[in-house]
C-alpha positions in Angstrom: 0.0 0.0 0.0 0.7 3.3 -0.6 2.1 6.1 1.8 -0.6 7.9 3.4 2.0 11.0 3.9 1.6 12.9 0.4 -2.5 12.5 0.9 -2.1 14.0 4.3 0.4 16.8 3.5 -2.1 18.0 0.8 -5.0 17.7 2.9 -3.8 19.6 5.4 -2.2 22.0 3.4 -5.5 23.4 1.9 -7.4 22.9 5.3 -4.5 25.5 6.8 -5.4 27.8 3.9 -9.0 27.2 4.2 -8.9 28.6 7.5 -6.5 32.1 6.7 -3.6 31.0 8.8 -0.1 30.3 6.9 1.5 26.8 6.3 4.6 25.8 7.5 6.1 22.6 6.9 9.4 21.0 9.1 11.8 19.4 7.2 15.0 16.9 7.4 18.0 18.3 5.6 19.7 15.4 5.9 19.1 13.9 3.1 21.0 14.6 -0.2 18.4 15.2 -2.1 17.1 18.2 -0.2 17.6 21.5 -2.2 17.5 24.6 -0.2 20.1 27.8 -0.2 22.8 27.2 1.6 22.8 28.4 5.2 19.1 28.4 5.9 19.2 24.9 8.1 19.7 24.8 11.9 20.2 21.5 13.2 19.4 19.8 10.2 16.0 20.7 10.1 14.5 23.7 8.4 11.2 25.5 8.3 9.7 26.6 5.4 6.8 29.0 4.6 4.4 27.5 1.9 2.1 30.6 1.9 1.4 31.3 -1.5 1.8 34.9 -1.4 5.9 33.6 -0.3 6.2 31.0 -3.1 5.8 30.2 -6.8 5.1 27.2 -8.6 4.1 24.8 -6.0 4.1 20.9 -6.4 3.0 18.6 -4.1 3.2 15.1 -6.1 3.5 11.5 -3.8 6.9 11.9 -4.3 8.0 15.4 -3.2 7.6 19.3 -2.6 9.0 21.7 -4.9 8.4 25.4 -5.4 10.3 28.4 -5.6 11.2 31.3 -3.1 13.0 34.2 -2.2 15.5 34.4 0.3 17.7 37.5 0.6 16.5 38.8 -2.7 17.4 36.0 -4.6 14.9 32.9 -6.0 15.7 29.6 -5.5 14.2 26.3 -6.5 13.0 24.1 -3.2 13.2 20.7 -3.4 12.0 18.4 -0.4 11.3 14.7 -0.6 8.0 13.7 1.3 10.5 11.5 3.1 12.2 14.2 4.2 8.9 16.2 5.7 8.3 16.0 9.5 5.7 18.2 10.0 3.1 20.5 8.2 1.3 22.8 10.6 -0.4 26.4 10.5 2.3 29.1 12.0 -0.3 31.5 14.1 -1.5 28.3 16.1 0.8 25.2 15.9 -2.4 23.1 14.5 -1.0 20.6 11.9 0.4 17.5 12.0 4.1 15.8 12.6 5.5 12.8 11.0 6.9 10.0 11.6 10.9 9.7 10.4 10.5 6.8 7.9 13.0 4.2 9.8 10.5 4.6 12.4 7.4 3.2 11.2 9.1 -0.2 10.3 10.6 -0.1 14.4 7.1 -0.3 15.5 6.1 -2.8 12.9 8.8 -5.5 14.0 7.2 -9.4 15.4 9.4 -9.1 18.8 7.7 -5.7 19.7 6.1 -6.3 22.9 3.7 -3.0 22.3 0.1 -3.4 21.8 -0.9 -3.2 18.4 -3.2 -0.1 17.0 -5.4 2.2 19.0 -5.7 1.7 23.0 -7.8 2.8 25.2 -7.7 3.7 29.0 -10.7 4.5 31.4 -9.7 8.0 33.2 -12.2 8.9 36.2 
């Protein structure tokens, strides 16, 4: 099956919109693949403004983000992997959602993994 990651990135990328606050999405520079002007990451990570009045061009395919932006002046062509997203959420309110890294997924899938699987539930009174 399919990621669910580019479906939900979209999704919630028009919902921010929807509701007039701007999107933001968190992303992993780590990865070769990642285009971005040099000297924007901290930490590895990045965030990036997707508001379209910030950004031209913008392509959100199952495979990757891409658009292009101004920093200092100067426009550059983004390129993110949806692998390499961590989080899409709205700036004035936090509201979003993160991700996952994608080693993760397949920790929690492994047969030793003592964790109960899917949703639990717990009585609070």
């Amino acid at each position: 099956m399919t990621s669910s990651k580019p479906y939900l990135v979209r999704a919630l990328y028009e919902w921010i919109l929807d509701n007039e606050t701007t999107p933001y999405i968190l992303v992993d520079t780590g990865s070769e693949q990642v285009r971005i002007p040099p000297g924007i990451a901290t930490d590895g990570k990045v965030v990036l403004n997707l508001a379209p009045q910030a950004i031209q061009n913008l392509e959100m395919t199952n495979e990757y983000v891409a658009f292009s932006a101004r920093f200092s002046g100067v426009t550059h062509d983004i390129y993110c992997p949806m692998t390499s997203l961590m989080a899409i959420y709205a700036r004035e309110n936090g509201e979003g959602m993160m991700f996952p890294a994608e080693g993760d997924e397949a920790e929690h899938d492994s047969p030793d993994d003592d964790k109960p699987k899917g949703p639990t539930l717990k009585v609070i009174k």
